[in-house]
N, C-alpha and C positions, 0 to 999 in steps of 0.2 A: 589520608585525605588531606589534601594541600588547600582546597576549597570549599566553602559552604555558598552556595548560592540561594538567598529566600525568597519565595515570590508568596504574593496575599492570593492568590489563587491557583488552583492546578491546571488550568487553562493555560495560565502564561508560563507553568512550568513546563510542559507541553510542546506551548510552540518552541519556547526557549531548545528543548531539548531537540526538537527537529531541526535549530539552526546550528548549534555545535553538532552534529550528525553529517549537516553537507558541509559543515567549514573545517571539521574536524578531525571525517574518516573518506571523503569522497577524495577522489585524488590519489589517495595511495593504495596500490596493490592488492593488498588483502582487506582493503576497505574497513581499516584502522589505524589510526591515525598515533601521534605522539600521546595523546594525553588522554588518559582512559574519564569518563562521565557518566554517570547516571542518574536516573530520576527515583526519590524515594519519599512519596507524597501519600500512602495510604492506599494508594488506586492499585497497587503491585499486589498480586496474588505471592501466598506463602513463600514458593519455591523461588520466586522473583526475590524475595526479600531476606529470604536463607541467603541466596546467592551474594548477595550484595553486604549483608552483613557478615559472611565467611571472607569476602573478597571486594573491603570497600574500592571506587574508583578514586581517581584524583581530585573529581570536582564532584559532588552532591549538590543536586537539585533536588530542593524543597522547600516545603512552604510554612510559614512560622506556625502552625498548628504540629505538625508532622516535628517539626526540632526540637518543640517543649515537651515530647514524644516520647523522642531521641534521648532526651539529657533527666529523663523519670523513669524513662521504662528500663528494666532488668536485661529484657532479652536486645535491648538495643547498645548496651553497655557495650560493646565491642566498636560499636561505633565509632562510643563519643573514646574510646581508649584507641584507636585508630587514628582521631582527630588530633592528638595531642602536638600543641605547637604550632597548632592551623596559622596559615600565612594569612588566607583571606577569608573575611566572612561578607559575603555581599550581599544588603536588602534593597530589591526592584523596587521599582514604583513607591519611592520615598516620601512621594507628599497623600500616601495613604493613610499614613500613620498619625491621627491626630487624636486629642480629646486619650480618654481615658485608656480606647486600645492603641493609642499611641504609648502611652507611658506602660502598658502590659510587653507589649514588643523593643522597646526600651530596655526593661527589667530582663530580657530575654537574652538581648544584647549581651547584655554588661555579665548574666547567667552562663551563655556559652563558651563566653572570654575564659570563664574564670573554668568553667567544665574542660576545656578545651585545653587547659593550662596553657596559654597565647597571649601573654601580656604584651606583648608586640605585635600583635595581629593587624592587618593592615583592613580598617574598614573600608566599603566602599557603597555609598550609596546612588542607585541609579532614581530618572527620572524623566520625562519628557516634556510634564507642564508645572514644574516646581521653577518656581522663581518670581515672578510680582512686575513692583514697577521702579521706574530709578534707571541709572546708569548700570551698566554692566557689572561694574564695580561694586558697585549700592547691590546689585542679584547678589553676587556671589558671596557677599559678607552675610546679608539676609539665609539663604541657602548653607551656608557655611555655621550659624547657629543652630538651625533647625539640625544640620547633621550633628552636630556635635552634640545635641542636648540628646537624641535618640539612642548616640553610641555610645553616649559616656566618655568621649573622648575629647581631644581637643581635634577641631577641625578648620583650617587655616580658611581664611577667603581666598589665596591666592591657587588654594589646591582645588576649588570648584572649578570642572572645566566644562565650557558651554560647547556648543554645537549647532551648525547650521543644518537646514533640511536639503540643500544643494546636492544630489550627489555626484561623487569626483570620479566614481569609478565603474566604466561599464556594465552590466548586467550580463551575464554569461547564464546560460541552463547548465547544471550539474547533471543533465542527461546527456549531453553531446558528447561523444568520446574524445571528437578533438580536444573541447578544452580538460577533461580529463584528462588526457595524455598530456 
């Protein structure tokens, strides 16, 4: 496991997992792609979750209930020993995390690092309405604590990167063979 990805509900693990699915295996041949992913949220029946713990993927998808899970539970132990050196641990929708279950998912953070044995782990926090008011500049210092105090980490202002809603690049259906081919 090269990846942890957290989301605060199975909903958005979900969709997440339907979008690595067309970006990730649509396009190639045997409709798989370079980099193996799955979803492991509680919803997966036994043999789903035998399968995935015999044979983690590259990127896990799951949700911070599901990981504190992961790094307690015995029969999941293959997991977190699978994970060992994890590059990235990435938590969705960061401006969830506040008040008390903010500092629980905090502690979970800094829990996985250390489970994970990944002192160089590269956090990454996502977001769509984290940021306030002020200069760009004035966001990304604002955003840039808030990451840092969640991950335990130090997290630079200059490493926050924003994003317009414009988008630059056509829309194509993953049904049409042409753009398949």
């Amino acid at each position: 496991i090269q990846a942890v990805v957290v989301y605060p509900m199975n909903a958005l693990a979900n969709s997440q997992h339907g979008e690595l699915t067309k970006f990730l295996n649509y396009g190639y041949p045997d409709q798989r792609g370079p980099v193996r992913f799955d979803r492991y949220t509680g919803q997966e029946n036994d043999a789903e979750r035998q399968r995935i713990i015999q044979n983690p993927p590259d990127i896990l998808l799951t949700n911070y209930v599901m990981l504190e899970l992961i790094l307690t539970r015995t029969d999941e132990r293959a997991l977190v020993d699978r994970a060992r050196g994890l590059r990235f641990l990435v938590l969705d929708e960061l401006h969830t995390y506040r008040g008390r279950h903010g500092a629980d998912v905090a502690l979970l953070m800094r829990r996985a690092r250390e489970a994970f044995e990944a002192p160089s782990c590269q956090f990454v926090g996502t977001s769509a309405t984290l940021g306030g008011d002020g200069t760009y500049q004035q966001r990304q210092a604002e955003i840039a604590d808030v990451a840092g105090r969640i991950f335990g980490a130090r997290v630079r202002a200059e490493d926050v990167i924003g994003e317009t809603l414009r988008r630059v690049t056509p829309e194509r259906p993953v049904t049409d063979p042409a753009f398949v081919a």
